[in-house]
N, C-alpha and C positions, 0 to 999 in steps of 0.2 A: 472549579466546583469540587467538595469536597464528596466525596462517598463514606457510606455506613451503611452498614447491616443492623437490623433492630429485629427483634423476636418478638410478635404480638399482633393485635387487631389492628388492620391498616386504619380503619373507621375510627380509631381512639389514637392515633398518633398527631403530634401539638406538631403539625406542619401548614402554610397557608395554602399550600394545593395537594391531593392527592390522585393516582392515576391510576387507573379498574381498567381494566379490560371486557370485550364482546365478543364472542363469535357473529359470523353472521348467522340468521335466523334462529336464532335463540330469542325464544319468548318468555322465558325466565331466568333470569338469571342467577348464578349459582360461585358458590367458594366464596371468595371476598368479595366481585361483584354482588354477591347476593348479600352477602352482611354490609355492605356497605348501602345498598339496594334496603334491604331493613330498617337500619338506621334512619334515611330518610325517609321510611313512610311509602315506601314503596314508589317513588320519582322515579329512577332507570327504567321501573316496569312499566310505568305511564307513558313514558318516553317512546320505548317500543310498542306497548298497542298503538302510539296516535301515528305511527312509523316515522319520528322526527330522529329515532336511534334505530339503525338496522344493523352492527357492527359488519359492515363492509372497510376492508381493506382502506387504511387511507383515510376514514373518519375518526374524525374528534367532536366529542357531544362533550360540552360544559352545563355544569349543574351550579346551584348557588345553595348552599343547605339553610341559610339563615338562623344560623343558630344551632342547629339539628347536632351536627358534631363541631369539631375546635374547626375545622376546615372552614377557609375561605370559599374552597371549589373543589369540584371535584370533576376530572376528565375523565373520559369513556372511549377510551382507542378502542377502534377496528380492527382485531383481526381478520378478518377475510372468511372465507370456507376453511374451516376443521377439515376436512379432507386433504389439501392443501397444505396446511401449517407448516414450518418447520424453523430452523434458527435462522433466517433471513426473515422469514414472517415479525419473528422476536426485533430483529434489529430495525424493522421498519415501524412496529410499531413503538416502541421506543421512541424515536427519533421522532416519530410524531407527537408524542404525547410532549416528549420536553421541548419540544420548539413551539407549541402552543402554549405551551408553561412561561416559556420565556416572553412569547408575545403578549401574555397578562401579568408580566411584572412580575413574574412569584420569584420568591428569591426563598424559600425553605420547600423543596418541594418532595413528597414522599410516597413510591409505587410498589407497587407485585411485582416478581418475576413473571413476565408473560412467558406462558406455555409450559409451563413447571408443572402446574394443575390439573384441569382436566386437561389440558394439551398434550400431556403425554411425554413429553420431551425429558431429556436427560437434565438433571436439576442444576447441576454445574455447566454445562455449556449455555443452559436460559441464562442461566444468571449472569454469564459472561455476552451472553449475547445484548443481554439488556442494557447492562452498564455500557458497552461498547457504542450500542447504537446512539443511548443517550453521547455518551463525549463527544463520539462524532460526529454526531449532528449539530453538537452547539461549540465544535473548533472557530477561532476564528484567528484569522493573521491578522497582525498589528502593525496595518499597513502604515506606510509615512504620506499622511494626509490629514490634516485639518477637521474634525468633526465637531460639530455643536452639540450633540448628543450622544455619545457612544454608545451603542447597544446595550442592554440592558443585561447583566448579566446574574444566572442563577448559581446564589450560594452553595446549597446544602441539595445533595440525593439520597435519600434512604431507602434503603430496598427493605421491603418487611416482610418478613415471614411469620405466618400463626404457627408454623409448624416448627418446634424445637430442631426435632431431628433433621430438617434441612437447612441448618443453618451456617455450621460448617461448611457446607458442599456452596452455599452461595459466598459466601465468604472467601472459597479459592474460586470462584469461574470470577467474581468481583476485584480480588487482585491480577488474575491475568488481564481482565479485560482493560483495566488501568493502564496496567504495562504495554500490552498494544497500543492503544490509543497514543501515547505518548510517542511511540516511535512512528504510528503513525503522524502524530503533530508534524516530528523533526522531519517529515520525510513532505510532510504540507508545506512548511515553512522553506526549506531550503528550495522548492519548486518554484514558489511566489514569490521570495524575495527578488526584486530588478539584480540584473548579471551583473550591476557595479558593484553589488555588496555581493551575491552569491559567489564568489570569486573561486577559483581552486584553493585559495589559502582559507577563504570561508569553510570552506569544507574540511579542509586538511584541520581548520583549528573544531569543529563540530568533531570528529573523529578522536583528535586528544582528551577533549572532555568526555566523549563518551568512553574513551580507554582507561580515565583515570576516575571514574565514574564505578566502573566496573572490572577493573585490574585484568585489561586487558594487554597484550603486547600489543606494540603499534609501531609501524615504520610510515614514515612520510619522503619518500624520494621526490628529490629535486632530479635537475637538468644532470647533473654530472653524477648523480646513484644510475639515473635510470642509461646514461651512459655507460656505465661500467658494467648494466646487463644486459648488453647491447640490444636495448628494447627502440629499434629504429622506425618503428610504428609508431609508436606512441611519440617520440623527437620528431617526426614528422609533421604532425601535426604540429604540436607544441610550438615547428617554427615562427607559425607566425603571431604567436600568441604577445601579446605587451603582457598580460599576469604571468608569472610563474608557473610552472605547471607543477601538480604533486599526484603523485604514484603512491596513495595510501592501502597499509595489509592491516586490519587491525584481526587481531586472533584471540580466541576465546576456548582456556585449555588450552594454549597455540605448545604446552609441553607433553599437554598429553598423548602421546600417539599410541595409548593403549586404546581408546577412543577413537570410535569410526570418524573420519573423518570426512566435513562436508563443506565446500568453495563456495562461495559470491562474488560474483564478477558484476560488477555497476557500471555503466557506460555514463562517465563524467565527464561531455561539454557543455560546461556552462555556459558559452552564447556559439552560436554557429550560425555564421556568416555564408556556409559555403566553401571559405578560402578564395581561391582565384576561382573558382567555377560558382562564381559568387551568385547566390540568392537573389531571385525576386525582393523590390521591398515591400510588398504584400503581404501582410501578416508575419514579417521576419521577427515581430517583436514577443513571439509564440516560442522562437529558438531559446528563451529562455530554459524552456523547461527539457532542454536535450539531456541536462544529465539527471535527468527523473529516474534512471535506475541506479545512479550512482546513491541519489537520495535513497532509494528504496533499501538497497544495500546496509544504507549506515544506520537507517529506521530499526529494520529486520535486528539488525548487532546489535542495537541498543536494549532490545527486547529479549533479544538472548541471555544479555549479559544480567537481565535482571528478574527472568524466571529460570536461569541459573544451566541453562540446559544440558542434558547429560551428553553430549558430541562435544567433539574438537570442531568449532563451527571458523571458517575463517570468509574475512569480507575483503574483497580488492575493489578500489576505485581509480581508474586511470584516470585524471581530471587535470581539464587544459580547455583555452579560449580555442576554436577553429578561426581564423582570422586571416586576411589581403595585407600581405606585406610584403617588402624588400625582400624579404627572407622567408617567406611563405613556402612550403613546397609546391610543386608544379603537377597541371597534369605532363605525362611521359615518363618522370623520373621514376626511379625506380629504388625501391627501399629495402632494406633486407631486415627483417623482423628478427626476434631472441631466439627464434629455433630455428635461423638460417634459412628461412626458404623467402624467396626473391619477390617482390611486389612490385607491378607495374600500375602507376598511376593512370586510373582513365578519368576519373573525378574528385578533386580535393573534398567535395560535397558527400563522400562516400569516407569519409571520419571514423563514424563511430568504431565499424568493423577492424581499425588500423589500431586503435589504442584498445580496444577488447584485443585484438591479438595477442600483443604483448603481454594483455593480465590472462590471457586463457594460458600461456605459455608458464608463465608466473607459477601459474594454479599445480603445476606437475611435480614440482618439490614437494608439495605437501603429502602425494600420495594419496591424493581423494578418493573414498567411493562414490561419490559423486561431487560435480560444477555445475551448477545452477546459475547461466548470467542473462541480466537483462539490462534490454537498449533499445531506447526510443531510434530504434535502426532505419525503418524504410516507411514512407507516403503506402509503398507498397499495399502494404500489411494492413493500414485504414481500408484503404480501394477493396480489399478481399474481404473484411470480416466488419467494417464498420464503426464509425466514432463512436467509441466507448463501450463498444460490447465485448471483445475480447482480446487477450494479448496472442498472437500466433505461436505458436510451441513445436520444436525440432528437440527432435532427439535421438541419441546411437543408443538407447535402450529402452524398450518396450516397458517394464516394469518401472523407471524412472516416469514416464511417460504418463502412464496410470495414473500414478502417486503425484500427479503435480495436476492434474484433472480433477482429480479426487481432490485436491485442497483446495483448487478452485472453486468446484463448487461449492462446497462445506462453508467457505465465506464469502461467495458470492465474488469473486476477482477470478473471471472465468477466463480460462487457457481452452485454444481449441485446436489440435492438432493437426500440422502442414508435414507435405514430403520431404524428406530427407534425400532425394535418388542421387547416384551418382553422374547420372546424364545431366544434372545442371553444371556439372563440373565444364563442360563443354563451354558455356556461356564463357566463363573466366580462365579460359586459354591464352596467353597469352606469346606473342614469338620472341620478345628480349628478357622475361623474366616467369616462372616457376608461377604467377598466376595474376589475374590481374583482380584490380579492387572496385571492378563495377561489370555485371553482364547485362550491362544495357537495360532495357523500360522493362524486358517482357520474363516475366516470374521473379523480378527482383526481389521476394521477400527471397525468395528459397535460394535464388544466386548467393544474395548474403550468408547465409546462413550457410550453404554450402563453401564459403568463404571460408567462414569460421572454422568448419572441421579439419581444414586444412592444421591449425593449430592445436591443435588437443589428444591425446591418445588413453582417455579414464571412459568411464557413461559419463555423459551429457547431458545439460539440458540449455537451451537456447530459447529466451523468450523476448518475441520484439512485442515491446510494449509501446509503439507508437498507437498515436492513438488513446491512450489509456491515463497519462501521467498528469496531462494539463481538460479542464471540464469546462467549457463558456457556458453551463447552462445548471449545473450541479443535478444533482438529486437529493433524495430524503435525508441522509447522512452523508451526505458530500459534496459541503459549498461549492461554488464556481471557485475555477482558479486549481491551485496545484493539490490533486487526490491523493498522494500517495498509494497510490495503487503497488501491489509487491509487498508492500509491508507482513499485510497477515495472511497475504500470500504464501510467502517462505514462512513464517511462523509455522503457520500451521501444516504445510511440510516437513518442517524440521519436526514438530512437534510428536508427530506421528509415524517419523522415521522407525523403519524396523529393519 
C-alpha cells in the first residue's frame, strides 16, 4: 500500500473511499467531519439523530454520497470518549477504518489524521499513529497455501490535511510510521514462517540484508567463531541442532563510541523440542515462534537503520534448533559459559537462558549503557500476567525500568514489572557447578531471570516476552499468528533515550 500526504479538502479528494472520524456523543459534527457532513447534506448528522452513528470506539458507519462528492463512500470511525483519547485510540481507529476499506474492495482509499484536530494530540505522533495503525492492520503473511481468492488488497492511503502548516509534521510521523511497520513485517514474517524455512541461516541471511540495507557492521558466527569465544551455552544447545547454528551482532554506528551506546539481546530458537527433557506434543507446533525476540531484535535494527538513529545501537541474535539427538546435551552435565561461570543442567527445556547467556556476556565489549534482551523465556510469565497482556520486565536499574514502561505504554506493547531479589538466587544453587539452569515450577519467571544476572555487569533490562510473540486470536492491528511484539517497543525506547 502506498502512502501520501496531500494538502486540501478531504470531501474534494478523487479517492473511491474516504475516512472521517466521531467522537462519541457528538451531535454535531465538526472540522472535516463537518465539511464532509456539509457536502452531503447533512447525512452524518441524520445518522446521529436516528442514533444509527454514536462514534463509540470500534464503530464504522458507511455512507454512499451518490454523487454528492467524487467518493464512492465514505466511513465514520469511532473514536470512543474524548476524555479517554489518546495514540492507541488513533491506532485503533485506523485499523478499523482501513479493514472496513478493504472489506468493500476500495483500492484508492483517503483519510484525516485522527486526533490531530480537536483531539488534541500532538500532530506528528497522530499522524504516525495513523499510518501505523492502518499498515498494521492490513499486514499479511504469504503463506504457502493454495488460495482461490487472495485477499483483496488496498492500493493507495492518503492522509489530507486542510491545514498547510501541518503538513510537514504529518509527513515525518508518516515516514517513521512506515519504517516501523516494516520492521515490524520482518519481525511478523520470520515468527510465521514454518521452522523448515525460518532456520538460523534464515535469519542469519534477514540480518545480512538488513546490514547491507543499511551499512550496518555484521558478524555471523558459526560452530567454530562461537568456539573460539568459548560461548559453551549457547554450543550446548546447538548440540543437537541438524541446522547450523549463527551467533549474529549486526551494529549501527558499531564505530562510533562517541555515541551512547545501547545492546539487543534476541533469544533465537527457531523450533524447540525441549531437547531430551523433550516436550509434550500438544501444541509443540507453537515452538515455532521461540525465537520471537530474536525476530524482534532484527525488526527493532532494521528500523534504526532507517530512521538513522543518533546511538551506537547494537543487536545480538544467538539462533539455533533446541533438538533430541546422539549428541544433544544432557540434563546433569554441566557447561561453562564465556564469562567462566559453571552451569549445571537440570532441564535442556530451560534453552533460551543458555544461549542469552552467552549474548548477555557478548554484550560487555561494547561498553553499554544500557542491554535490553528479550525471550520467549518461561510458561511462567503467561501463568503471572496472562496471554497477551504483557511482557514481564527485570531489571538492575530503576531509571531503565521507568523508561521501558513508559515505551510500553506510549505504543501499547505493555511491560510490567517483576522482582529482581537475590533470595531467588537460592532456587539455582547448585552442588557440582556455580549455578544451575532451572529452579524448579515455583517463581520460575524470576529464577530465570535471576539466572540471567548472573551474566552481565552494565543496567539491564530483561523482558520475557512469552506469551506476547505468537496471537491464535489477533486483535484490531494484529492478525492471528506472529505479532511482532518488541518491535516498537525498543523503537520507541531507543527513540526517547536520554
Amino acid at each position: 500500500m502506498k502512502i501520501s500526504v496531500q494538502q486540501g479538502e478531504i470531501q474534494s479528494v478523487t479517492a473511491d473511499t474516504l475516512i472521517v472520524n466521531l467522537f462519541d456523543e457528538v451531535t454535531s459534527p465538526s472540522g472535516a467531519t463537518g465539511a464532509v457532513d456539509q457536502a452531503l447534506g447533512g447525512a452524518i448528522s441524520e445518522l446521529i439523530a436516528s442514533g444509527d452513528l454514536t462514534g463509540k470506539a470500534g464503530e464504522v458507519g458507511v455512507l454512499y454520497p451518490r454523487g454528492a462528492i467524487a467518493a464512492k463512500r465514505v466511513l465514520v470511525v469511532g473514536l470512543g470518549k474524548r476524555s479517554s483519547f489518546n495514540l492507541e485510540g488513533v491506532r485503533q481507529a485506523a485499523a478499523n477504518g482501513i479493514k472496513q476499506a478493504q472489506k468493500l474492495k476500495a483500492k484508492q482509499v483517503a483519510t484525516i489524521v485522527h486526533g490531530a484536530g480537536i483531539g488534541g494530540l500532538d500532530v506528528t505522533a497522530a499522524a504516525q499513529a495513523t499510518v501505523e495503525g492502518s499498515l498494521l492492520a492490513t499486514y499479511r503473511f504469504a503463506a504457502t497455501k493454495q488460495e482461490p481468492e487472495p485477499p483483496h488488497a488496498i492500493d493507495t492511503l492518503t492522509i489530507v490535511e486542510f491545514d498547510g502548516g501541518k503538513v510537514a509534521a504529518i509527513e515525518t510521523g508518516s515516514v517513521q510510521a512506515q519504517a516501523i511497520a516494516a520492521g515490524v513485517a520482518i519481525a511478523r514474517d520470520l515468527v510465521n514462517m514454518p521452522p523448515n524455512v525460518a532456520t538460523p541461516t534464515k535469519l542469519a541471511e534477514t540480518a545480512v540484508s538488513i546490514a547491507h540495507e543499511h551499512n550496518f557492521n555484521i558478524i555471523v558466527g558459526d560452530r567454530a567463531w562461537a568456539a573460539e569465544h568459548n560461548m559453551g551455552g549457547f554450543l550446548a544447545v546447538a548440540k543437537g541442532a541438524g541446522e547450523p547454528p549463527k551467533f549474529i551482532v549486526l551494529e549501527h554506528n558499531g564505530d562510533r563510541e562517541d555515541l551512547d551506546t545501547i545492546v539487543l539481546v534476541g533469544k533465537g530458537i527457531t523450533f524447540d523440542t525441549g531437547g531430551i527433557s523433550i516436550k509434550p506434543s500438544e501444541r509443540m507446533e507453537a515452538m515455532k515462534s521461540d525465537m520471537g525476540g530474536a525476530a524482534a531484535v532484527l525488526g527493532a535494527m532494521k528500523v534504526v537503520g532507517a530512521l538513522d538513529l543518533p546511538l551506537r545501537v547494537i543487536g545480538i541474535a544467538p539462533c539455533t534448533e533446541n533438538m533430541p539427538d546422539a549428541n544433544a546435551y544432557r540434563p546433569a552435565d554441566v557447561i561453562t559459559a564465556s564469562n567462566g561461570v559453571t552451569i549445571e543442567i537440570i532441564s535442556t527445556d530451560a534453552e533460551g537462558r543458555m544461549v542469552l547467556a552467552d549474548g548477555l556476556v557478548y554484550a560487555t565489549r561494547y561498553n553499554p549503557k544500557a542491554v535490553i534482551d528479550l525471550a520467549t523465556l518461561t510458561g511462567a510469565c503467561v501463568i503471572a500476567l496472562g496471554q497477551g497482556m504483557a511482557a514481564g520486565l527485570f531489571s538492575t536499574d530503576d531509571g531503565l525500568r521507568d523508561q521501558m514502561v513508559a515505551a510500553g505504554t506510549a505504543v501499547h506493547e505493555r511491560v510490567w514489572p517483576l522482582p529482581l531479589w537475590d533470595d531467588y538466587k537460592e532456587a539455582i544453587k547448585s552442588d557440582v557447578a556455580d549455578i544451575k539452569n532451572s529452579g524448579g515450577r515455583f517463581g520460575g519467571v524470576a529464577t530465570s531471570a535471576i539466572f540471567l544476572k548472573q551474566f552481565i555487569n552494565y543496567p539491564w533490562v530483561h523482558l520475557d516476552i512469552a506469551g506476547m510473540a505468537l496471537s491464535e486470536k489477533g486483535s484490531t492491528y494484529t492478525p492471528r499468528g506472529g505479532t511482532g511484539y518488541g518491535v516498537r517497543l525498543l523503537v520507541e525506547f531507543l527513540r526517547n533515550w536520554a
